[in-house]
N, C-alpha and C positions, 0 to 999 in steps of 0.2 A: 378523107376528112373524118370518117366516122372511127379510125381508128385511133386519129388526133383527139376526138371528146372523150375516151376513154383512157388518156394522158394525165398526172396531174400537170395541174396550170405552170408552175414553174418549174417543171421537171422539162414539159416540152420547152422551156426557153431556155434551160441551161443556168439556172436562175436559183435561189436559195433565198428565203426570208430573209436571211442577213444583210443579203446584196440589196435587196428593194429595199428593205429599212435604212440603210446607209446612203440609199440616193435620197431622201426625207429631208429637205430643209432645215436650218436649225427655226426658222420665224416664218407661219404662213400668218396672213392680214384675215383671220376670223373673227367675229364676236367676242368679245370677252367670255372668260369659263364661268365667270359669276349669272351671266344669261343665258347656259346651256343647261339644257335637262340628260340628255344623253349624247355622250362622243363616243364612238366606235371606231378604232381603224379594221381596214378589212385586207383583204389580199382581193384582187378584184383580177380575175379574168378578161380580160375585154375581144368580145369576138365582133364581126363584121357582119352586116346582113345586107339586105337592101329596103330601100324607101318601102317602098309597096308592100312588103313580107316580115317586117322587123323583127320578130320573132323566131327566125330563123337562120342558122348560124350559115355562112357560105365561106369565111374566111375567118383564121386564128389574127389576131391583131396584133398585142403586148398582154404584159402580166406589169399590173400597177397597185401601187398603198393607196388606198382610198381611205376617207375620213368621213363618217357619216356623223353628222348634229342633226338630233330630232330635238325641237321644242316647242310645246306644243301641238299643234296640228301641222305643222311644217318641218319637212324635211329636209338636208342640204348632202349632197352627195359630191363631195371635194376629189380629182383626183390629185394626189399628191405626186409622185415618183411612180416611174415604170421605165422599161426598156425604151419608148417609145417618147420617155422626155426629156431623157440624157441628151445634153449640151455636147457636140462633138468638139466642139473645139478645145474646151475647157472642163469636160465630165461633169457639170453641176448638172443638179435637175432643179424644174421648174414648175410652177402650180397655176395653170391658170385656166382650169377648166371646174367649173362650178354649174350643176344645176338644182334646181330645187321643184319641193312637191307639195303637195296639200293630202292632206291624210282623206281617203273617200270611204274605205269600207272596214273599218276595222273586227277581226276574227281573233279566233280563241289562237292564242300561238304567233300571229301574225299580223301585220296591218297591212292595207293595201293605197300607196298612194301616184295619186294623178299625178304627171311630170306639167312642167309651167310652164308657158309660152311668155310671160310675163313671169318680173318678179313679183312679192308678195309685199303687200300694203307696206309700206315704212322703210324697205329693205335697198339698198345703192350696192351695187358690188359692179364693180369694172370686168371683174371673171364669170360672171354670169354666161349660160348658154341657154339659151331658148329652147326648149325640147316638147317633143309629142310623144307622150308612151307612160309606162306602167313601170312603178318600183315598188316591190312587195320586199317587208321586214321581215324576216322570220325572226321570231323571237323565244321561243319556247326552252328556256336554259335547261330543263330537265333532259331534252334530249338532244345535247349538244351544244356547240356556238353558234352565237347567232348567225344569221347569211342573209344574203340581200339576191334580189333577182332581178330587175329588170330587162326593157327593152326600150327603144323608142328610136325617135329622129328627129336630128337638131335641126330649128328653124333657122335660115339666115345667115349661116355660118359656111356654106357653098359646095358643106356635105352633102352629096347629094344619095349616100347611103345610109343603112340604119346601123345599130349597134346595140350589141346584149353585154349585158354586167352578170358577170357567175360571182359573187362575191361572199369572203367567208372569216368571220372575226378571228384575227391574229393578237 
């Protein structure tokens, strides 16, 4: 395992930005871009953990295009495409894993936000997932692209393990 964290993300899956971007929808069902303050897509790592330890990686998962919308104090973490949402039948990929945050601690470089068990006052989404955990922004453009970090565990959904986002603006 620990020779696997020191892989890049799409090299261990055999995988190329081009290939995750081509499994990318041509229309995902988001907010209009006139009500976003910031969109980001990311290349997103997604490792396995357990309930109890979420923070800690025990298993490599997929490499997915994640879409992050910050507006306001509210965060939306979209996955888009990955290894792991290819359509076998027919190779299409598919989006329907959404959760979201509330901004808690914002830092020089970075913010830190709460993941929702609930969604946020006004908001309907059918791709919603309920989650317990932590996603910090990195944002500091001078040294570097942005990246996302998380961790957490979806409520409700029959997961009954956790998951980490290594995520990093493409």
């Amino acid at each position: 395992m620990d020779k696997d964290l020191d892989v890049a993300a799409l090299e261990r899956h055999g995988l190329t930005v081009r290939q995750v971007l081509g499994l990318a929808p041509e229309t995902i069902s988001l907010p209009p871009i006139s009500e976003r303050v910031l969109t980001i897509f990311m290349q997103n790592d997604v490792r396995r953990s357990t309930a109890d330890n979420p923070s800690v990686p025990i298993a490599a998962d997929c490499v997915e295009l994640m879409r992050i919308d910050v507006k306001a104090n509210i965060i939306t973490l979209t996955s888009i495409a990955g290894d792991s949402f290819v359509n076998a039948a027919d190779g299409s990929a598919r989006c329907d894993r959404r959760r979201y945050g509330l901004k808690s601690v914002p830092l020089l470089g970075a913010c830190v936000f709460m993941l929702l068990s609930e969604l946020p006052e006004g908001i309907e989404d059918t791709a919603f997932i309920p989650a317990r955990g932590t996603a910090v922004l990195f944002d500091d453009l001078n040294n570097g692209p942005r990246a996302l970090r998380a961790s957490g565990v979806d409520e409700g959904t029959g997961n009954a393990g956790g998951w980490i986002y290594e995520a990093i603006e493409i």
